[in-house]
SEKEDREN-661624 format. One record per residue (C-alpha): residue number from 1; residue in three letters; x, z, y. Coordinates in steps of 0.02 Angstrom, whole numbers, plus 50000, padded with zeros to 5 digits. Example, Ala and Ser with C-alpha at 12.3 -4.5 7.8 and 13.67 -1.06 7.14 Angstrom:
num, residu, u, w, v
1, Ala, 50615, 50390, 49775
2, Ser, 50684, 50357, 49947
This chain:
num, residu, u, w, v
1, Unk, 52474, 49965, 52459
2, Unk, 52564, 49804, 52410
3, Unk, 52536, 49707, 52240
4, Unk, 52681, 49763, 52143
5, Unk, 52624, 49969, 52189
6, Unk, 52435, 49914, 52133
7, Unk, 52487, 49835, 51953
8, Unk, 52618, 49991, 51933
9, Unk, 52464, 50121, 51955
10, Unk, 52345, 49999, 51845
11, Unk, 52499, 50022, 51718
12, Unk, 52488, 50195, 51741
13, Unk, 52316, 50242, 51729
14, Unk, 52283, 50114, 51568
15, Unk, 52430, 50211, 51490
16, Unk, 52324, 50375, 51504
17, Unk, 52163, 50321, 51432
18, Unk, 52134, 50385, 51258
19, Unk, 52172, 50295, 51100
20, Unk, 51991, 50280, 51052
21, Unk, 51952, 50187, 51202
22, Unk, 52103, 50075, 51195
23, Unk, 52084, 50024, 51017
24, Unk, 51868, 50007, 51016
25, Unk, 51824, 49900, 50899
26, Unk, 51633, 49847, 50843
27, Unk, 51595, 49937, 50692
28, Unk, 51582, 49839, 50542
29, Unk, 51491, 49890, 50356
30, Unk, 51547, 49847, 50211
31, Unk, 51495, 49683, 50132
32, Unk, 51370, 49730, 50031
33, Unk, 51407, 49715, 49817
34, Unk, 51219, 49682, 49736
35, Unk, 51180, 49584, 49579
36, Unk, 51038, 49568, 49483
37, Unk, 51013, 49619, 49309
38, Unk, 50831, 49557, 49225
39, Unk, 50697, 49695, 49309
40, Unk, 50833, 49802, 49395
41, Unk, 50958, 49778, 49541
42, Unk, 51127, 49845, 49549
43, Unk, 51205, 49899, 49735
44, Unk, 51381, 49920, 49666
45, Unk, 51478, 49952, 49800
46, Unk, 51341, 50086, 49879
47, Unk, 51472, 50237, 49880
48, Unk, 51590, 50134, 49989
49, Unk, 51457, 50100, 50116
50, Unk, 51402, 50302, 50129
51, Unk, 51596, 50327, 50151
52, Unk, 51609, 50221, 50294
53, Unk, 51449, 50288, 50372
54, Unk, 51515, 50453, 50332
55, Unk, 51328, 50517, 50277
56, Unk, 51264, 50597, 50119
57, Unk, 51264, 50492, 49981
58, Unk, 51099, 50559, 49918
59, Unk, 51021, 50561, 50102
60, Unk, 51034, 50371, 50104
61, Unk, 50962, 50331, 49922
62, Unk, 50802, 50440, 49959
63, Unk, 50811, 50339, 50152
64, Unk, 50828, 50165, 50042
65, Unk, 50716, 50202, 49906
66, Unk, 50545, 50263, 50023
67, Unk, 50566, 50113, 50124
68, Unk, 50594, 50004, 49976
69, Unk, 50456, 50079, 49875
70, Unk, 50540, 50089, 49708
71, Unk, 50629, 50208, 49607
72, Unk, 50834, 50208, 49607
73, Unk, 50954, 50337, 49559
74, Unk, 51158, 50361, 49584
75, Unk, 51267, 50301, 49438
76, Unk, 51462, 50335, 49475
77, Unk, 51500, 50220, 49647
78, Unk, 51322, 50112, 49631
79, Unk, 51150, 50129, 49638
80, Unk, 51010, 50058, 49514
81, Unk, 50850, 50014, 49571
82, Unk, 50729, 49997, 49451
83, Unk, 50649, 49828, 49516
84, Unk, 50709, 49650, 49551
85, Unk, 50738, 49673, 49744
86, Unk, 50808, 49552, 49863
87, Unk, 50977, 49584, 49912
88, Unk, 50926, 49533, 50080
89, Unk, 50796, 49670, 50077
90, Unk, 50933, 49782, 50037
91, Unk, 51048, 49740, 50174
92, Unk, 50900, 49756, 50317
93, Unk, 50883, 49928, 50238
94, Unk, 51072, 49983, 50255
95, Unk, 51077, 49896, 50436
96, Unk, 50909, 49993, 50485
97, Unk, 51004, 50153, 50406
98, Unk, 51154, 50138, 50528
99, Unk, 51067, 50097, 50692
100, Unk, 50933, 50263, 50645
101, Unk, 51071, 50398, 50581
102, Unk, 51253, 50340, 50625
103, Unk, 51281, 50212, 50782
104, Unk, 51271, 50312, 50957
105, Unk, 51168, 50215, 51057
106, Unk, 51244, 50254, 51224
107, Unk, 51455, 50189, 51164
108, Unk, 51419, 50120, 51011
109, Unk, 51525, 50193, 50911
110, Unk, 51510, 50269, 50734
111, Unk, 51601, 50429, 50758
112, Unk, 51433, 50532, 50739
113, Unk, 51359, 50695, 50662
114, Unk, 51171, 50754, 50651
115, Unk, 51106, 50923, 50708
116, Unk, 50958, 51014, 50677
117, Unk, 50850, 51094, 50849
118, Unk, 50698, 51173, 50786
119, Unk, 50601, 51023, 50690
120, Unk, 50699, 50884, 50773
121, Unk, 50858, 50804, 50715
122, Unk, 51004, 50771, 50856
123, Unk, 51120, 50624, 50824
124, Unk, 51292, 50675, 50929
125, Unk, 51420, 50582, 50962
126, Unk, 51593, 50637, 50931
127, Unk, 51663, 50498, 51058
128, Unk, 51557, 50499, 51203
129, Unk, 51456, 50662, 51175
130, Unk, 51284, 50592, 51181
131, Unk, 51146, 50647, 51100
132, Unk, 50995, 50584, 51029
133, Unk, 50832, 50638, 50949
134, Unk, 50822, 50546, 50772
135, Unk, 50676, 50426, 50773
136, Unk, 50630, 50348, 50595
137, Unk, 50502, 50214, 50578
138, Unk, 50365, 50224, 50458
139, Unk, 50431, 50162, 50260
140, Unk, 50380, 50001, 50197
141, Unk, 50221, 49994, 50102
142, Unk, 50270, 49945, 49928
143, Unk, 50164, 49811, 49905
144, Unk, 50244, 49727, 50036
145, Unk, 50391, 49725, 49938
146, Unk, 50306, 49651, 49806
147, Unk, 50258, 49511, 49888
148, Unk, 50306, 49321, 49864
149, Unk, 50365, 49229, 50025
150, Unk, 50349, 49045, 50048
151, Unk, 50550, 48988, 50020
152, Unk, 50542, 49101, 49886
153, Unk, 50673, 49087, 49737
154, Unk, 50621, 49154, 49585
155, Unk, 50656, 49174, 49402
156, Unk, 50509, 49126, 49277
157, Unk, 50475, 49082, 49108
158, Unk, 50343, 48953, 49085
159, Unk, 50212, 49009, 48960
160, Unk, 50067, 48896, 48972
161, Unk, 50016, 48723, 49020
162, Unk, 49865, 48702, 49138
163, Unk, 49731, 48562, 49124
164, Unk, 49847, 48452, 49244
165, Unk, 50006, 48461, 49121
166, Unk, 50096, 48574, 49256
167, Unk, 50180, 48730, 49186
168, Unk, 50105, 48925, 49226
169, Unk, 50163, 49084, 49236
170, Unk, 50144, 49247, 49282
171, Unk, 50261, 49345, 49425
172, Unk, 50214, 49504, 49487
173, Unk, 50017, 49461, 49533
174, Unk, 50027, 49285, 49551
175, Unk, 49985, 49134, 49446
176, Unk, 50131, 49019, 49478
177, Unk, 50117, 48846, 49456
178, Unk, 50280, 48734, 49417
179, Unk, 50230, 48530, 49406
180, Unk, 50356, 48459, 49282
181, Unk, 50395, 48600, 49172
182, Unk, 50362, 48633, 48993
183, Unk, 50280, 48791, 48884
184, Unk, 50448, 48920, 48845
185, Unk, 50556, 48834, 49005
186, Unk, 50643, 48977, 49087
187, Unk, 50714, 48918, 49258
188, Unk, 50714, 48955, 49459
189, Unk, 50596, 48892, 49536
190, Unk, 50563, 48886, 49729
191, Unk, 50404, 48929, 49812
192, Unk, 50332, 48799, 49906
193, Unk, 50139, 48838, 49946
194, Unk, 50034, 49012, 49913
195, Unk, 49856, 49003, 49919
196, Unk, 49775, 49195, 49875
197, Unk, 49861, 49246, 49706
198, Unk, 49931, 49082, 49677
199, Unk, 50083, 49022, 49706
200, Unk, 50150, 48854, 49714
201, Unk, 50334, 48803, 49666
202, Unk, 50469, 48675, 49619
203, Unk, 50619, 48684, 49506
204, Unk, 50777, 48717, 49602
205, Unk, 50971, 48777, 49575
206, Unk, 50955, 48879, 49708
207, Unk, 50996, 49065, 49660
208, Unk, 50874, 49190, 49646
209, Unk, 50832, 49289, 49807
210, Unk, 50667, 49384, 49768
């Protein structure tokens, strides 16, 4: 077989292959809408990501809000949740989500539905016609949620002065202690150190992420 025959039958046969394998592209979510609103945080676009996973709406809230460990409910397109979460939590949550009860992990692709075989749950592809038992990890304990991180960015109002002129608060179950800041001050501040319940921090623009 010369060259020319060789590229004509590699034509030929990529002709044939089926659209979903010619146009495979990596799955992508949504970018992910969340704000913060005093004690509660808003996931406004969370609709549009259960659309694109093609999954019950109300099967990923109860998913989100066990590992989360806080209460939420389903307002029009978005979700409240009833604490100050970071939106990086929230993300981890989604991403954890899609790898558990949508991606196939033989092709990758999205195009999945879940069956039921006695007690177990079967994730099948549509695309490659794997099939999977459903394995979920054990939810977050909730106090790990509510748990400051050195890097920290917080929210705080100042509402004492200790015996070293540095400003105090209270956040969650830590004393937080702010050198340079003044009784009613309300300001981010970053954590720097955490010894026990007590937290260290410093001013900073940086938005809030906790």
């Amino acid at each position: 077989m010369d060259e020319n025959d060789y590229l004509a039958m590699l034509d030929k046969a990529k002709s044939q292959l089926p659209e979903t394998i010619e146009q495979h592209e990596r799955f992508e979510l949504p970018d992910l809408d969340i704000i913060q609103e005093g004690k509660i945080t808003i996931f406004r676009n969370f609709i549009d990501v259960t659309d694109k996973l093609r999954r019950d709406a109300q099967h990923l809230l109860q998913y989100m809000l066990k590992e989360l460990g806080t209460p939420g409910n389903i307002e029009g397109r978005r979700v409240v949740f009833k604490a100050k979460i970071n939106p990086m939590h929230i993300d981890e949550k989604v991403r954890d989500y899609t790898e558990t009860y949508v991606i196939c992990s033989e092709c990758g692709r999205p195009d999945t539905h879940i069956d039921k075989e006695d007690r177990t749950f079967i994730l099948v592809c549509e695309a490659c016609g794997a099939r999977r038992p459903i394995m979920v990890r054990k939810a977050a304990r909730s106090e790990d949620i509510n748990t400051l991180h050195i890097g920290d960015v917080i929210e705080v109002t100042i509402n004492d002065v200790g015996k070293k002129g540095d400003g105090v608060t209270k956040y969650m179950d830590y004393l937080v202690i702010v050198p340079g800041t003044t009784r009613g001050t309300r300001t981010n501040v970053k954590i720097t150190n955490i010894s026990a319940k007590t937290a260290f921090g410093q001013v900073t623009t940086e938005p809030v992420n906790h």
